[in-house]
N, C-alpha and C positions, 0 to 999 in steps of 0.2 A: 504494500500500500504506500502510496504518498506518504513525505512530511507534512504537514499542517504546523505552520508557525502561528502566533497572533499575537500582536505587538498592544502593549497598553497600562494602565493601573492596575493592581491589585491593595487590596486595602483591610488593613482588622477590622470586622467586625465584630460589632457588642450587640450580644441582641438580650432583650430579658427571656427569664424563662417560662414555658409555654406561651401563656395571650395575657401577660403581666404590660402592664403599662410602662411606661418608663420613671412617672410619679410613685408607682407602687416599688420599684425596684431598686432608685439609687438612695440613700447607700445600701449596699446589699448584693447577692451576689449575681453574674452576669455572665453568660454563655460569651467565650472567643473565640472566633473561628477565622479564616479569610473569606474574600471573597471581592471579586470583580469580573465585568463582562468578559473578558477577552481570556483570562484565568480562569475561568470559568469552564468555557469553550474549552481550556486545551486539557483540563479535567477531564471533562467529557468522554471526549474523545478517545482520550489515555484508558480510562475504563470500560470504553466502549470495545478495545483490543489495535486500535491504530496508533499509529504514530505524530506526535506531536512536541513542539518545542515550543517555552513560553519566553519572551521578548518585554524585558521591561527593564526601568532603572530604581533600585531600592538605594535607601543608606544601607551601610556595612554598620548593619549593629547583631543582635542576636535575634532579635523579634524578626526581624527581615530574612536570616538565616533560616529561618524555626522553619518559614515559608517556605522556604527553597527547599528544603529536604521534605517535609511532607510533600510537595508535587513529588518531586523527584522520587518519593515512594511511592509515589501512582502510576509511577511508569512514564513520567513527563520528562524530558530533555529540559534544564537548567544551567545548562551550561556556557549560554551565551546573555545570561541578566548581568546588566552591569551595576555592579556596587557603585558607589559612588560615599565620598564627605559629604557632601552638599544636600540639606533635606531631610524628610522626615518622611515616615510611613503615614499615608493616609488616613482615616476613619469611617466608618459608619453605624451608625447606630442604626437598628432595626429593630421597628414595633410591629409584631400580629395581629392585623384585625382581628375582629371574627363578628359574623352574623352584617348587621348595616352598619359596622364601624371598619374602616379600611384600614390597610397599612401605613405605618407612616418611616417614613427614612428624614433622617438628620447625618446630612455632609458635618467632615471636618476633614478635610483636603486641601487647605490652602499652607502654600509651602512644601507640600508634599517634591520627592523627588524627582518624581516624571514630571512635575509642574514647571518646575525650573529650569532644567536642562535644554541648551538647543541640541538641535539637527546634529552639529558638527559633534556633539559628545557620542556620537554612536556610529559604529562602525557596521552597515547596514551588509556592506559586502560578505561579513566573516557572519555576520550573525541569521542570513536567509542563505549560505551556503548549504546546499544539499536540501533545500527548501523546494516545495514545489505547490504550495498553497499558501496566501499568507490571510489570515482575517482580523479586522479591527475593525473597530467601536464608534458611535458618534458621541462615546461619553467621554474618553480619554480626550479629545481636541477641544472639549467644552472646557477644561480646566484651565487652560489659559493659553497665552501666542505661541508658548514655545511647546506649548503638547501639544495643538492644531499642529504647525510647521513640524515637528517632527515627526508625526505621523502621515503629517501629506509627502514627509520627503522617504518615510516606508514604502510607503504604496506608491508611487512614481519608479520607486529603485524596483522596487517587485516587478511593476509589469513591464519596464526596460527592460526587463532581464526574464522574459517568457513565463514569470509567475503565476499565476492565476491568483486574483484577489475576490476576496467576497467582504464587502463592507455590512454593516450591522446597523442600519440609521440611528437608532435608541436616543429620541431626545430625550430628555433630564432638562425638567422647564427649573430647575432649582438650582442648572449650572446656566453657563453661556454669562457669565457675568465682567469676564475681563477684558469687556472693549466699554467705556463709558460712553454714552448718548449713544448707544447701539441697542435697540430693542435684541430679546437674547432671539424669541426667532427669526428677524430678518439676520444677525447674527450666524447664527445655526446654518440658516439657509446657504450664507454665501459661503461658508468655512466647507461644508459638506458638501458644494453643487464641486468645487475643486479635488475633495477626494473621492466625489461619488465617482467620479469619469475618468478614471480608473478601475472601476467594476468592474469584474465578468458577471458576480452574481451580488446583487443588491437583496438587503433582508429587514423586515421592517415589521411591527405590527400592526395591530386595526388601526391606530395613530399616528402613525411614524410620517408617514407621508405630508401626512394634512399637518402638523404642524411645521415641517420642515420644510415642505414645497411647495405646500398649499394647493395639493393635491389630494380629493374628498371621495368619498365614494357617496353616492346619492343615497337617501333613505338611509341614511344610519343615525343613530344617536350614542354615541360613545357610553355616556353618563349613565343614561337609562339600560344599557347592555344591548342594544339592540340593534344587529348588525345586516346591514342586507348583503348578504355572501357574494352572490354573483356582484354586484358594483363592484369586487375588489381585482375584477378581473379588467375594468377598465383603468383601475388605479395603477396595477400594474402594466398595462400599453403606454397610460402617458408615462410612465417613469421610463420605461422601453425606449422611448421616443426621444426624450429628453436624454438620455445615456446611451447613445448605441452601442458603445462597448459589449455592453450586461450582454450575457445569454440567457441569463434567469432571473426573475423577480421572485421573493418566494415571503409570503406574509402568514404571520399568526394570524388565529383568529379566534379572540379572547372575547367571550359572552359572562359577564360577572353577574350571576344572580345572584349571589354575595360573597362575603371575604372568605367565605369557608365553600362555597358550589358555584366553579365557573364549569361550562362549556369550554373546549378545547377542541381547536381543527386549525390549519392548515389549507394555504394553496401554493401551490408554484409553478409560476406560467413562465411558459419557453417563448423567447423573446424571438427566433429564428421561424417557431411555427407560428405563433400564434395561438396557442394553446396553452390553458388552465389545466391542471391536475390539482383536485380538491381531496382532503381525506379527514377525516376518515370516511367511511364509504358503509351505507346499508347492506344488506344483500340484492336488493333493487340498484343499487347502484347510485344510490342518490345521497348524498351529505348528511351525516348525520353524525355531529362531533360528539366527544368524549365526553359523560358527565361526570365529574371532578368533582365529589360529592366529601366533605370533612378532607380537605386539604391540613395537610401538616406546615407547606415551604411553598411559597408558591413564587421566591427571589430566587431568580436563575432558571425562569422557566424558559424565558424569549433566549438563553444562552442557550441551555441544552437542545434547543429548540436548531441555533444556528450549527452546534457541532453533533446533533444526528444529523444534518440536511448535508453537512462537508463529508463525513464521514461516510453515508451512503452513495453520494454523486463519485468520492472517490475509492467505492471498493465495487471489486467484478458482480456482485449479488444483485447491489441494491441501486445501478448506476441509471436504470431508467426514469426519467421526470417522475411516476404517478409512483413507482416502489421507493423513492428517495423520499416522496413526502411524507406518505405510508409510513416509512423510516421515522422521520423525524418528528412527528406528531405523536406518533406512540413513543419516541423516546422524552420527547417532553412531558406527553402525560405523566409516565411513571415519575417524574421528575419531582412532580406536586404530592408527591408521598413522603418525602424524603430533606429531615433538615438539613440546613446550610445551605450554603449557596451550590455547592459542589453538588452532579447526578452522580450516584454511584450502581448505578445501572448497568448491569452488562449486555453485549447484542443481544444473545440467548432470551434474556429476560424481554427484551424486546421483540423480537422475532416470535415468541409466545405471547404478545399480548397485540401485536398485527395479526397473528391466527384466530382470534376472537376469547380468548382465554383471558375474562377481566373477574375472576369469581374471588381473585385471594387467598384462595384455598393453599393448604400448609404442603410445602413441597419434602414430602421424605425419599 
């Protein structure tokens, strides 16, 4: 199988435990885990059984260390993150909804070491050597000029050099803050329209577009959960249109009847045909997504999301558009079972739950 690289932040998270508030929790004690978009993906994928290297700039302290050896016991390539003096490890704090009260996240990221760094601090040659996929984020370039710039100078080195990129749009309406008198999504817009076009495969979910491109599917109401499925087949052609590079558009498709039961599907439409592959699939044939009923995790679902989509497009099985999304819908679902940001899902588990095997039942 391919490398799969993905260049980006990773960050501690604090989360309370179970559905404790954060009022009920500090002082007191508190789950620490990592987690980040791009981190996330190369998790994934590592336990999915492929091959993956993660790309990022930490300080050289022990907390940053601690990180690097747990991937690297997942079976992650670490060996091209650069330590650096300069900065600090990120934060985020994570609250569980549940029932009509949503999630809530609190950044502490400013200063961080991917924040700070240019372009020239990384040595993009040595470190997408033996690369043959590279993926990032629209959350890492939100952090400020020198993570936008050196993640557009990833992905320009990538696809100069026959890479294949697949970008993740992921606004974060709570980043985009380091340009002043800049609204953060015309912001957004313009930082991402530069690394969108570089694509082969753009990934987004029910939102993604509309707030970054201003690109809508009709008859939708985000808020209310209420998604008109086929519209996203047109949101994928204008983004099609607007990036020709892309050969795929591929979008969640997140239906929240609350913080503990969302709906879960998937589509991804081939930009060459002209063609939507939606999943999951009835036995009629017709769309009928996941219900995701008492969620445990539901952070790191749009990542696991992006590395079943890479991971199937790049292995012999699962390389066809409608079996890749198949792929990667059911690997996200299982995803929402499972704390922390990280899936620790293997194919097998996957590949039994695309065979219609969702009963839970105790495997001896």
């Amino acid at each position: 199988m391919s490398c799969v690289a993905a260049f980006g932040e990773v960050m501690l998270r604090l989360c309370p435990p179970g559905k404790k508030r954060f009022a009920q929790s500090f002082p007191g004690s508190i789950e620490a885990t990592f987690g980040g978009g791009e981190a996330n993906v190369c998790a994934s994928i590592a336990m999915l059984g492929g091959c993956s290297r993660y790309l990022t700039a930490l300080p050289d302290n022990p907390v940053a260390r601690a990180f690097a050896a747990q991937l690297r016991g997942m079976g992650c390539d670490v060996s091209k993150i650069h330590f650096d003096k300069l900065g600090r490890m990120g934060v985020y704090y994570a609250e569980h909804g549940s029932n009509m009260r949503g999630s809530n996240v609190v950044y502490d990221r400013d200063g961080s070491t991917i924040s700070l760094l240019p372009p020239e601090a990384y040595d993009f040659a040595a470190m997408l050597d033996g690369v043959t996929h590279l993926h990032v984020t629209g959350i890492t370039p939100a952090l400020s000029s020198n993570a936008y710039l050196s993640t557009l100078a990833a992905v320009k080195f990538a696809s100069e050099n026959g890479i294949t990129v697949s970008v993740d749009l992921n606004y974060r309406k709570k980043l985009w803050n380091w340009e002043a008198g800049t609204a953060k999504n015309i912001l957004a817009g313009r930082c991402m329209a530069e690394i969108v076009r570089f694509a082969d495969i753009i990934i987004g979910n029910e939102e993604d577009a509309a707030d970054v491109f201003g690109i809508h599917a009709a008859n939708t109401a985000i808020d209310a959960g209420i998604l008109n499925i086929a519209g996203y087949k047109e949101v994928a052609a204008a983004l099609s249109q607007r990036f020709p590079k892309a050969k795929f558009v591929a979008v969640t498709l997140r239906e929240s009847i609350s913080a503990d039961h969302n709906n879960w599907g998937g589509m991804l439409y081939d930009c060459t045909a002209r063609t939507a592959d939606f999943a999951p699939l009835n036995a009629d044939g017709d769309y009928a997504p996941y219900q995701i009923k008492d969620i445990v995790d539901r952070f790191g679902g749009g990542d696991s999301f992006c590395a079943g989509l890479i991971y199937a497009l790049n292995s012999e099985k699962y390389s066809a558009p409608a079996d890749a999304i198949r792929f990667a819908v059911a690997s996200s679902a299982l995803k929402h079972t499972i704390s922390g940001d990280y899936n620790y899902t293997t194919a097998s588990e996957v590949e039994t739950l695309m065979k219609g095997s969702a009963s839970g039942r105790v495997q001896r």
